[in-house]
N, CA, C and O of each residue as an XYZ file, in Angstrom:
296
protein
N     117.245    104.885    134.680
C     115.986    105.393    134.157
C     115.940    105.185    132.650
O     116.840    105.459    131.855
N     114.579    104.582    132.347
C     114.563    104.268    130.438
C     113.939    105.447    129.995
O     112.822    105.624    130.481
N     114.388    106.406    129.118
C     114.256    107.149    128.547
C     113.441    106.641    127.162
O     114.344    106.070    126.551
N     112.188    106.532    126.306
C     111.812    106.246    125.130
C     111.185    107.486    124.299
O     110.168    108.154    124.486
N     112.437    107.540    123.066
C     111.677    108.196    122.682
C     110.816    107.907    121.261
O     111.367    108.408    120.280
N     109.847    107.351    121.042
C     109.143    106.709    119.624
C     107.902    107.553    119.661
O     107.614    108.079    120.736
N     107.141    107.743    118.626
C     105.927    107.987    118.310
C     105.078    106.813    118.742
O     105.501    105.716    118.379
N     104.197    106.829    119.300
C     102.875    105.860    118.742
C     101.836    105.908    118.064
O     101.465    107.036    117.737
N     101.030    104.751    117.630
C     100.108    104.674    116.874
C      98.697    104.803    117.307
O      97.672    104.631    116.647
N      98.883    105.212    118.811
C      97.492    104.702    119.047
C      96.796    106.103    119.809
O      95.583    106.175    119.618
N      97.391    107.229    120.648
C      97.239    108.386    121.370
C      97.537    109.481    120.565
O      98.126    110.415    121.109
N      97.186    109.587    119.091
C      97.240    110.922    118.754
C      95.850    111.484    119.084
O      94.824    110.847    119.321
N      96.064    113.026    119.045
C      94.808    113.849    119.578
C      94.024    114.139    118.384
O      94.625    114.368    117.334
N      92.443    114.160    118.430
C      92.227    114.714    117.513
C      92.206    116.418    116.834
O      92.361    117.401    117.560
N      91.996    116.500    115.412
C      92.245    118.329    115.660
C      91.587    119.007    116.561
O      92.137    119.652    117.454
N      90.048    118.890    116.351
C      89.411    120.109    117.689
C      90.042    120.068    119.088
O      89.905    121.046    119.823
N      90.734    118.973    119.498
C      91.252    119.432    120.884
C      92.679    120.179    120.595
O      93.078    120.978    121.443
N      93.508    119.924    119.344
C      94.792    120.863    119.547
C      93.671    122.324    119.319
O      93.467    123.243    120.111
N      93.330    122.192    118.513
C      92.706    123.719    118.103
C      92.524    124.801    119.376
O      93.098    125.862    119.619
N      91.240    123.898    120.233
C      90.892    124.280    121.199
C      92.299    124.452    122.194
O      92.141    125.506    122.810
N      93.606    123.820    122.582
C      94.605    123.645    122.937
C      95.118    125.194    122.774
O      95.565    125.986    123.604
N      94.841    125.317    121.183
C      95.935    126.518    120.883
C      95.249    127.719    121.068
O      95.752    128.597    121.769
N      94.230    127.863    120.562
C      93.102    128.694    121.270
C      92.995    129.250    122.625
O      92.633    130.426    122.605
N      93.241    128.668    124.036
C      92.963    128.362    124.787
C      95.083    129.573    125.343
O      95.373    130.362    126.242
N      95.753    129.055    124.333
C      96.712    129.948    124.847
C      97.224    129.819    126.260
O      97.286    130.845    126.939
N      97.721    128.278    126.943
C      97.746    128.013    128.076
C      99.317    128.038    127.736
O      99.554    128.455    128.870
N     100.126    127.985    127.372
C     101.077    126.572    127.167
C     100.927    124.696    127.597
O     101.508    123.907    128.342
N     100.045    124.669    126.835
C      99.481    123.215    127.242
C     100.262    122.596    126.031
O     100.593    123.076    124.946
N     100.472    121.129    126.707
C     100.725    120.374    125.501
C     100.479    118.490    125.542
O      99.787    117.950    126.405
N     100.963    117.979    124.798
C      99.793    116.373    124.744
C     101.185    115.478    125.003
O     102.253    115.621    124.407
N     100.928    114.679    125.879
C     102.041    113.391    125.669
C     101.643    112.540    124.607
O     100.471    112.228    124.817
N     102.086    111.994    123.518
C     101.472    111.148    122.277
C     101.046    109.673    122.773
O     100.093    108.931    122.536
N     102.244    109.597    123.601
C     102.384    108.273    124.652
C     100.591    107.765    125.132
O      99.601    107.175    124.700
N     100.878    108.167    125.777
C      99.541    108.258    127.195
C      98.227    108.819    127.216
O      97.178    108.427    127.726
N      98.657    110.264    126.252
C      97.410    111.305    125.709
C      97.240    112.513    127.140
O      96.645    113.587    127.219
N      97.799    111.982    127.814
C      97.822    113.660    129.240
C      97.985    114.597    128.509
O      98.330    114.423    127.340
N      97.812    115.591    128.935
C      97.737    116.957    129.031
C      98.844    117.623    129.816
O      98.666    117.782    131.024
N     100.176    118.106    129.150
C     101.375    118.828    130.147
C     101.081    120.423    129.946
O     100.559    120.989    128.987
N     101.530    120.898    131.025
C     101.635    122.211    131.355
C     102.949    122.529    131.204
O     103.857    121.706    131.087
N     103.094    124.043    131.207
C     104.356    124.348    131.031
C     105.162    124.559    129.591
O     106.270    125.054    129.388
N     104.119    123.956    128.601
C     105.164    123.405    127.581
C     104.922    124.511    126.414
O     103.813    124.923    126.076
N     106.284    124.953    125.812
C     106.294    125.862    124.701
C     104.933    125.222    123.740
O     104.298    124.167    123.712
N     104.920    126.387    123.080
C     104.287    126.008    121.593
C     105.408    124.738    120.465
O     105.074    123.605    120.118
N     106.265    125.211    120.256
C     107.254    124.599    119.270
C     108.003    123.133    120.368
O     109.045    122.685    119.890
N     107.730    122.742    121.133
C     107.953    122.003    122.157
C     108.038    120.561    121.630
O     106.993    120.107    121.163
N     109.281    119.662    121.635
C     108.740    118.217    121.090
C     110.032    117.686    122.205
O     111.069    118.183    122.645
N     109.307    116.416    122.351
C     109.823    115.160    123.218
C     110.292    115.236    124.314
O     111.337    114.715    124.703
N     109.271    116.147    125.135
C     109.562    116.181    126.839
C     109.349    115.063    127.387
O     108.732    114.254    126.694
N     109.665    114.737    128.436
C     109.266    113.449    129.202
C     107.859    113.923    129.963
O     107.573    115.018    130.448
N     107.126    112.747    129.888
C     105.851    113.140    130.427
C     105.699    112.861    131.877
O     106.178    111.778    132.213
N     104.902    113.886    133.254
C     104.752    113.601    134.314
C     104.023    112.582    134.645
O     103.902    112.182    135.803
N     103.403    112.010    133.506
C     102.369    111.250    133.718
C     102.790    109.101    133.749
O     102.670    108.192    134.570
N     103.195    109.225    132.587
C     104.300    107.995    132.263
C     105.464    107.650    131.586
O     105.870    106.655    130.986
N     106.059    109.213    131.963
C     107.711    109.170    131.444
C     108.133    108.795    130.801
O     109.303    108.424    130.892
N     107.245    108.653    129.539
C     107.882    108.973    128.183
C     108.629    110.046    127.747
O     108.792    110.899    128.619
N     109.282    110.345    126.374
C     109.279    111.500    126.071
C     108.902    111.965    124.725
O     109.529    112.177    123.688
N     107.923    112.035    125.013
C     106.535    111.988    123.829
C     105.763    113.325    124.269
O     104.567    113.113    124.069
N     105.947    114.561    124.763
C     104.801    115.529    125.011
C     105.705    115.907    124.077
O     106.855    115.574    123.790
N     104.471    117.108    123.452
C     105.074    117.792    122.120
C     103.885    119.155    122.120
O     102.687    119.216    122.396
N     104.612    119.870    121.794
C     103.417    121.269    122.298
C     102.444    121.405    121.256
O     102.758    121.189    120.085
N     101.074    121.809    121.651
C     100.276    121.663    120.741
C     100.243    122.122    119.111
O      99.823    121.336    118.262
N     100.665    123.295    118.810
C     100.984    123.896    117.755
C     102.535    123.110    117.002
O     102.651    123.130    115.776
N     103.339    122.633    117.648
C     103.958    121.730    117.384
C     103.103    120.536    116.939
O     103.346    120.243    115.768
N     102.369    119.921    117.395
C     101.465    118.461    116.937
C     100.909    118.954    115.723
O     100.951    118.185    114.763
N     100.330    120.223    115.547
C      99.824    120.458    114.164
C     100.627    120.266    112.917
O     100.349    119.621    111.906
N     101.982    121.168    113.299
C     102.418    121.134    111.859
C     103.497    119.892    111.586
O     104.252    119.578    110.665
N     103.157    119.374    112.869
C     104.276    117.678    112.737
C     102.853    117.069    111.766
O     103.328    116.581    110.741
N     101.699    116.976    111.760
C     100.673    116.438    111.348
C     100.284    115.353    111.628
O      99.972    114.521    110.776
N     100.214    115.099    113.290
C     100.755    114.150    114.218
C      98.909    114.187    114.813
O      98.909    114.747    115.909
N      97.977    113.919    114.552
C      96.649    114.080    114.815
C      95.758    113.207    113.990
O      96.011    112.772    112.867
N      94.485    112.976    114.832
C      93.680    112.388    113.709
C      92.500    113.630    113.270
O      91.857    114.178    114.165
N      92.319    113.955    111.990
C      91.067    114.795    111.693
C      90.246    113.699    111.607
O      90.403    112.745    110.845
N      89.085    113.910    112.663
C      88.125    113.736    112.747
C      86.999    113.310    111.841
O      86.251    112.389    112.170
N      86.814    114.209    110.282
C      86.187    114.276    109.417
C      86.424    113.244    108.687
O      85.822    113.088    107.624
């Protein structure tokens, strides 16, 4: 099994969805990879493997903020 773990350049979230993310108080969190949506995942949460395409790129939302790992919008 290939394990990767890199950032990419192309699936960061923008802020209103972490906001709404953290807001929302699920434990939700973003694969950077792919851009899914994981469950389960702490707040402070970085480089789970994702259910989606097994990366290990989910990173919990409040985590994506203060990594500054997002695009603002504005």
């Amino acid at each position: 099994m290939e394990i990767r773990m890199r950032l990419p350049n192309t699936e960061k979230p923008e802020l209103g969805q972490l906001l709404e993310l953290c807001e929302a108080d699920d434990n939700l969190g973003l694969c950077l990879a792919c851009g899914e949506e994981a469950y389960g995942v702490e707040p402070d949460a970085s480089w789970y493997e994702c259910e989606g395409c097994g990366a290990c790129n989910v990173f919990g939302a409040e985590e994506i903020l203060i990594r500054g790992l997002y695009v603002d919008e504005e």
